[in-house]
C-alpha positions in Angstrom: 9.1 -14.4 10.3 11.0 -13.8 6.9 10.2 -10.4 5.4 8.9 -9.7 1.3 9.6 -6.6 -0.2 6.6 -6.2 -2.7 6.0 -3.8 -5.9 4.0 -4.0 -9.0 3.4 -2.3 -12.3 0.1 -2.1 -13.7 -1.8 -0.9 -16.7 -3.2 2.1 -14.9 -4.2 3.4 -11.7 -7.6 1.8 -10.8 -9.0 -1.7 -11.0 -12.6 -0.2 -11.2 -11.2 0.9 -14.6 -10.3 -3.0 -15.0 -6.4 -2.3 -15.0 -4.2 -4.9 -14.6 -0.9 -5.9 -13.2 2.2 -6.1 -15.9 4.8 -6.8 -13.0 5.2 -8.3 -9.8 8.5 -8.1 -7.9 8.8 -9.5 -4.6 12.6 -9.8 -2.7 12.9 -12.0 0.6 15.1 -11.5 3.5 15.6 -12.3 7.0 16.0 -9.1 9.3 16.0 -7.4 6.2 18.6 -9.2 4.8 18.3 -10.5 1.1 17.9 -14.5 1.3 18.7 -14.3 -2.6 15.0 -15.7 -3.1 12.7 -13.8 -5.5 9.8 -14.0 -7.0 9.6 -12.0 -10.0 7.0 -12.0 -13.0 6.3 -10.2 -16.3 2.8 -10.7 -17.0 0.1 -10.7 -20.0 -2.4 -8.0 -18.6 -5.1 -9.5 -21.0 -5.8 -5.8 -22.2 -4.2 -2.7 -23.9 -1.2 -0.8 -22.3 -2.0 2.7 -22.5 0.6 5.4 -23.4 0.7 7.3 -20.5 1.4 3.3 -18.7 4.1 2.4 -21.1 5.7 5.7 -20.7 6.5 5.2 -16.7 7.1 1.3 -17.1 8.0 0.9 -20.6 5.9 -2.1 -21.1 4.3 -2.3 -24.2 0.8 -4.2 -25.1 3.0 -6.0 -28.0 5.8 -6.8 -25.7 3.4 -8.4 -23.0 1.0 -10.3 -25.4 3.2 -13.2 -25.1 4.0 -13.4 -21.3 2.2 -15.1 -18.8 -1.0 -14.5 -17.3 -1.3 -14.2 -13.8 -3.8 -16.9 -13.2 -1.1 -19.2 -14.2 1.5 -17.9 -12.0 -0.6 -17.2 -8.8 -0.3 -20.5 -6.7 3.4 -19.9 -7.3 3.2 -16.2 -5.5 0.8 -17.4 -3.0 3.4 -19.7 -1.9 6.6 -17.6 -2.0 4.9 -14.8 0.2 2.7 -17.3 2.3 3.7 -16.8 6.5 5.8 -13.9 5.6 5.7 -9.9 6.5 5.1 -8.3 3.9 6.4 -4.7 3.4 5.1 -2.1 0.5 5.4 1.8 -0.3 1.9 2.6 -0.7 0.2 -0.5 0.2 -3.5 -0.1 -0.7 -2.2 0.4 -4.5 -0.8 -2.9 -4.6 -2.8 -4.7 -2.3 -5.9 -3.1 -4.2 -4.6 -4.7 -7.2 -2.9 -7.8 -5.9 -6.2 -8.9 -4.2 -9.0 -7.7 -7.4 -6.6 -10.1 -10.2 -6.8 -13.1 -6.8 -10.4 -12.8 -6.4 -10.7 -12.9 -10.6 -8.3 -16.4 -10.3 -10.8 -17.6 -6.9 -7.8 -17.3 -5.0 -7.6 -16.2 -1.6 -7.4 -12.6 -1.1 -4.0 -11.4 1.0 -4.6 -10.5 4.2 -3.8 -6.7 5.4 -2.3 -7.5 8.7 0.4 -9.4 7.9 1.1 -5.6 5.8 3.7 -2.9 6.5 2.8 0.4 4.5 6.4 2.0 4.2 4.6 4.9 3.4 2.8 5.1 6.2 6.0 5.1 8.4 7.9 7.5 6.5 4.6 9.9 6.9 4.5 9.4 10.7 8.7 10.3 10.5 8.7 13.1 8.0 4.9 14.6 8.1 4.4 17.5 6.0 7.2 16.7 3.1 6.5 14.8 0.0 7.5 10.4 0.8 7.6 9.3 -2.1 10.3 6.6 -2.9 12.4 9.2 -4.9 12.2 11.2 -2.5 13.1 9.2 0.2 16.1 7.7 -1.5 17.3 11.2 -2.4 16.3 11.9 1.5 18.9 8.9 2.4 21.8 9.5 -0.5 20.5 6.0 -1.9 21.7 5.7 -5.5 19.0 6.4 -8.3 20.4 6.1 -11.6 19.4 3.4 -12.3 15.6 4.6 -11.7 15.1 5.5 -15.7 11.9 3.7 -15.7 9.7 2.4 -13.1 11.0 -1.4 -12.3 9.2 -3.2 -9.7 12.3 -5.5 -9.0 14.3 -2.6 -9.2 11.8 -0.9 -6.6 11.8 -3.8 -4.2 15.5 -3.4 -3.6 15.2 0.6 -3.0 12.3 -0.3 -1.1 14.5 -2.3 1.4 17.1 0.2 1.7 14.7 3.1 2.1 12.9 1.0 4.8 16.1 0.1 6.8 16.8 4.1 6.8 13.2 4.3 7.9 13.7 2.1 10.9 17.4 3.5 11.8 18.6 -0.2 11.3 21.8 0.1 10.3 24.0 -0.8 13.2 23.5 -4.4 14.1 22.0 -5.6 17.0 23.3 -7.2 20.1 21.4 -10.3 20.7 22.4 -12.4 24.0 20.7 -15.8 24.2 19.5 -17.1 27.7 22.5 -19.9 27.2 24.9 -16.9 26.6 23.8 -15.2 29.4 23.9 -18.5 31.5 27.6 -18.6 30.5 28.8 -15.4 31.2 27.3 -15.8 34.2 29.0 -18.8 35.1 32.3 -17.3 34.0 31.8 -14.1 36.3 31.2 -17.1 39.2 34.5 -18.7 38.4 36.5 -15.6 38.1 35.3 -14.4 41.7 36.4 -17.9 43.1 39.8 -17.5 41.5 40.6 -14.0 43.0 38.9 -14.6 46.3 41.1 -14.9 49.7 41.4 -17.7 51.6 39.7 -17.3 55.1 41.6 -18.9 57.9 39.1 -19.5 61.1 41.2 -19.1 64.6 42.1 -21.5 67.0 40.7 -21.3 70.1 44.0 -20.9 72.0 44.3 -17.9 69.3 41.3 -16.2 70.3 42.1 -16.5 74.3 45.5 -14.8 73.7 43.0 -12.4 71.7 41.4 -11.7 74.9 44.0 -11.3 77.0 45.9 -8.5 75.1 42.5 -6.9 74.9 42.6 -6.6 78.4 45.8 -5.4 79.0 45.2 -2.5 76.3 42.4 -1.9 77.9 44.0 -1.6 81.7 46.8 0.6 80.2 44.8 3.7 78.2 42.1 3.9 81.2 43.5 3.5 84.5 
């Protein structure tokens, strides 16, 4: 199963206030590496942009009046997500939102346990110290100066380098397939034929001289 990193910008912080999604940014990899498919959408939020919104996202109401709505680009981000994993930093906030504008459109609702919550697993690593994503990239030395505003592609792609920290995944893994194993196997069998000795079974004449000189050793140490 492919992995989507996932963030969004919205108009505020609650949909029971009717806020709305201005961004969705989602990045796909395979064992968290980018598959250079995204999914990424500025969106019409069909309402005002308060200051204290366009100050952390710099998305303006005038600037979004003309972009898409997200009724017309849901199918598309149903599809580019659909069978995946899907990993987010503070998933309830996004999901909350993701699913509220889906159930507006009659379009079925993401489901939760096909989820990670990043946040969740940097809270069961570090408890007690603030897991933000800043944080965590300054926990990890990951580059934010490029962080002026909040930028959900941007985000995605801290995201998956925060998460691969997370999960101590940088070294890559040693896989062995059954047919590798077969082989090597194999190989091991070869190499002890090749280094094995001959055996060379006596003749019987051989093995009645045997006897003999056993004998006579015998006669000579005790008696």
């Amino acid at each position: 199963m492919n992995e989507i990193f996932l963030d969004t910008e919205t108009t505020g912080l609650s949909v029971h206030d009717k806020h709305r999604m201005v961004e969705i940014a989602c990045i796909e990899t395979c064992n968290l590496t980018p598959t250079n498919k995204i999914f990424h959408k500025i969106l019409n939020p069909e309402r005002a942009v308060p200051e204290e919104a366009f100050k952390i996202h710099g998305f303006s109401t005038d600037f979004l009046k003309n972009k898409e709505i997200f009724a017309n680009v849901a199918d598309e981000f149903l599809e580019f997500i659909k069978g995946k994993k899907i990993i987010i930093h503070n998933a309830s906030f996004d999901v909350g939102f993701l699913n509220y504008q889906l159930k507006l459109v009659k379009k079925k609702e993401i489901i939760r346990e096909n989820i990670i919550d990043s946040l969740d697993v940097a809270r069961g690593k570090f408890p007690g110290t603030s897991n933000s994503l800043d944080a965590l990239c300054r926990r990890f030395n990951i580059d934010l100066s490029r962080r002026t505003k909040h930028n959900a592609l941007l985000d995605c792609e801290l995201l998956r380098e925060v998460y691969i920290n997370l999960l101590d995944a940088k070294e890559p893994k040693l896989i062995f397939s059954d047919e590798k194993l077969e082989t090597d196997s194999k190989n091991r069998t070869n190499i002890k034929k090749n280094y094995c000795k001959i055996v060379v079974e006596p003749t019987s004449e051989e093995i009645e001289l045997h006897k003999n000189f056993l004998k006579k050793e015998l006669k000579k140490n005790y008696y």
